[in-house]
N, CA, C and O atoms as CSV, one atom per row, in Angstrom:
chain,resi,resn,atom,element,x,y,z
A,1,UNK,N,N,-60.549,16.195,35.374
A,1,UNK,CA,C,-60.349,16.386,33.946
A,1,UNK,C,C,-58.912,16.102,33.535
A,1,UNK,O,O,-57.945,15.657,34.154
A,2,UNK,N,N,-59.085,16.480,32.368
A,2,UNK,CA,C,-57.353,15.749,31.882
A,2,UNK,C,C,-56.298,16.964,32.120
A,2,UNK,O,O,-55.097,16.747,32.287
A,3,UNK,N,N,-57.015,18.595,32.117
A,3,UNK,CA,C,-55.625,19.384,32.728
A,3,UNK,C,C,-55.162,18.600,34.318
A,3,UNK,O,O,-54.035,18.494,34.800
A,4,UNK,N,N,-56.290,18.200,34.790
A,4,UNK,CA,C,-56.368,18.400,36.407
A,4,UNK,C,C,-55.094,17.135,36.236
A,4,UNK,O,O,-53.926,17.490,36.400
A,5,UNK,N,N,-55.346,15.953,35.967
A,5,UNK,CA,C,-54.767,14.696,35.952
A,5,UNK,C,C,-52.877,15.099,35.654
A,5,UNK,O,O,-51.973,15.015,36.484
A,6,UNK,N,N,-52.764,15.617,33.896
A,6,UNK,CA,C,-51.872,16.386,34.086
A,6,UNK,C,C,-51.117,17.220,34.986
A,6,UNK,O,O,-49.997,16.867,35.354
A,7,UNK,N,N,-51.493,17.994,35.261
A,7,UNK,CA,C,-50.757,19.038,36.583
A,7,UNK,C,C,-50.829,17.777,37.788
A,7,UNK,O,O,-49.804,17.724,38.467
A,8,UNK,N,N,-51.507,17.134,38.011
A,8,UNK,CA,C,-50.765,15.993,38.941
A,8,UNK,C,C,-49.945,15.308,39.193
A,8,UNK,O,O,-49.321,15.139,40.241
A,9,UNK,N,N,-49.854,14.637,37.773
A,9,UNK,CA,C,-48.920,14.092,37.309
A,9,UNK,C,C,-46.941,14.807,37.328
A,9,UNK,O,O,-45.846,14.384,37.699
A,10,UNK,N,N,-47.413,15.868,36.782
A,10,UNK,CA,C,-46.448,16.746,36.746
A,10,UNK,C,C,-45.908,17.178,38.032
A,10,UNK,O,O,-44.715,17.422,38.212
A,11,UNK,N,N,-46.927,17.276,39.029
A,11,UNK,CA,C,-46.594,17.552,40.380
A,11,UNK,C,C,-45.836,16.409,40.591
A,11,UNK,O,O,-44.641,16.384,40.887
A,12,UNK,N,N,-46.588,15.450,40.424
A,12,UNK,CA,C,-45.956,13.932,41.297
A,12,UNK,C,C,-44.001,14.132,40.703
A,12,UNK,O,O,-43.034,14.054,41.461
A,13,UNK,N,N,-43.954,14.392,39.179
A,13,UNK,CA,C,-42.973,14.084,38.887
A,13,UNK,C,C,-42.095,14.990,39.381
A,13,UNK,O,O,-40.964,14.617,39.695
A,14,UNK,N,N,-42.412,16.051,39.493
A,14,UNK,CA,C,-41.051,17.075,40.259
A,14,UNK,C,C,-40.553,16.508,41.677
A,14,UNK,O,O,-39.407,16.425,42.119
A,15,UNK,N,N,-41.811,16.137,42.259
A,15,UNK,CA,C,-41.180,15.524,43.554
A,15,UNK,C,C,-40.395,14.571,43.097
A,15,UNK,O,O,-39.166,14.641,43.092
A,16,UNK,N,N,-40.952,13.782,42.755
A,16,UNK,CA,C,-39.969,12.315,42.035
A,16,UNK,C,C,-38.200,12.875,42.151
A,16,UNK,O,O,-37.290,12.485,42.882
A,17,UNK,N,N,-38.237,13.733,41.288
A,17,UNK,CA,C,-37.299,14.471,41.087
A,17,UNK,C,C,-36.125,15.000,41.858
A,17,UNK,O,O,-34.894,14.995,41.819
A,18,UNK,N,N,-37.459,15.616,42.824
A,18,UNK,CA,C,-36.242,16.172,44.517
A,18,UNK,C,C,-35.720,14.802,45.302
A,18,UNK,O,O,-34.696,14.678,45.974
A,19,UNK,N,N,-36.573,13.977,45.056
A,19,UNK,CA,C,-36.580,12.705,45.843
A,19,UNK,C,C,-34.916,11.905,45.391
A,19,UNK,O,O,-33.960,11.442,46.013
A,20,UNK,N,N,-35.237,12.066,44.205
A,20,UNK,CA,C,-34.040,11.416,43.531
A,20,UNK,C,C,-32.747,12.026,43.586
A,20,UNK,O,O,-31.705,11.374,43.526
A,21,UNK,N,N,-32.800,13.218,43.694
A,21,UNK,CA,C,-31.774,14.343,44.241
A,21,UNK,C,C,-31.362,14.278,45.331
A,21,UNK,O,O,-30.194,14.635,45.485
A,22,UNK,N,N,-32.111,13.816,46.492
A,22,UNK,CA,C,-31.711,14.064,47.856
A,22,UNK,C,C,-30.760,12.910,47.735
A,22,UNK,O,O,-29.547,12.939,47.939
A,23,UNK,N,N,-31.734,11.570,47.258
A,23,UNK,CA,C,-30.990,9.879,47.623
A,23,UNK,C,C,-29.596,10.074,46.644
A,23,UNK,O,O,-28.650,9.356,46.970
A,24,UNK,N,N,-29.431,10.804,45.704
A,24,UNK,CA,C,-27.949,11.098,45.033
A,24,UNK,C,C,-27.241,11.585,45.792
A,24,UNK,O,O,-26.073,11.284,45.543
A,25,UNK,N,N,-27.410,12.557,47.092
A,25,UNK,CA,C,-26.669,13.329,47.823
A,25,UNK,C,C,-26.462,12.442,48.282
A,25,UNK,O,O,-25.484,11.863,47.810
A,26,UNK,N,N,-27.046,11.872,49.232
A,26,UNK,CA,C,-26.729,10.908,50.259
A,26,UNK,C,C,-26.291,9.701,50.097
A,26,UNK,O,O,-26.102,8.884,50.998
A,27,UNK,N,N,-26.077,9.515,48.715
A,27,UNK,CA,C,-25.449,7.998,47.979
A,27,UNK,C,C,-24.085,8.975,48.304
A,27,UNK,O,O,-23.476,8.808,49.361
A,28,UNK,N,N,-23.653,10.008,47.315
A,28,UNK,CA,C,-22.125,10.435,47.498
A,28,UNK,C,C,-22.034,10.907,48.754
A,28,UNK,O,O,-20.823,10.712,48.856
A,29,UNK,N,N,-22.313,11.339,49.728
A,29,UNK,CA,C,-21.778,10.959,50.892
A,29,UNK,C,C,-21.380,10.115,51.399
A,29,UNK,O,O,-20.231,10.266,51.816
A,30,UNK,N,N,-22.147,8.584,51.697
A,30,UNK,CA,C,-22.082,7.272,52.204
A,30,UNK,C,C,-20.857,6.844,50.779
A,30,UNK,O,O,-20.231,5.785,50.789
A,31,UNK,N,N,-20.746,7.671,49.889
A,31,UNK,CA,C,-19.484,6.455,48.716
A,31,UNK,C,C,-18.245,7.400,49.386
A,31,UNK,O,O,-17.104,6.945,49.305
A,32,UNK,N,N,-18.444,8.637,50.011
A,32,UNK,CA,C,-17.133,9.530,50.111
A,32,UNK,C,C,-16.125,8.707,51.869
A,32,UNK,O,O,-15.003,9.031,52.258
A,33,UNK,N,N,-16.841,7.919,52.355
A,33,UNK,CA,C,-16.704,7.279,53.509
A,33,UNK,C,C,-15.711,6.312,53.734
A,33,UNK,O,O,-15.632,5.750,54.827
């Protein structure tokens, strides 16, 4: 259904999120070098 699809979506995007967070950490590390 369309909550179900939603809350998926939403799931997907938080990860998205951490994902993009981690590769920012690890960009300013590898630029602090």
């Amino acid at each position: 259904g369309v909550y179900v699809d939603g809350k998926i979506i939403s799931d997907m995007k938080a990860e998205h999120e951490k994902v993009l967070k981690k590769v920012e950490k690890c960009f300013d590390k590898y630029l602090e070098i």
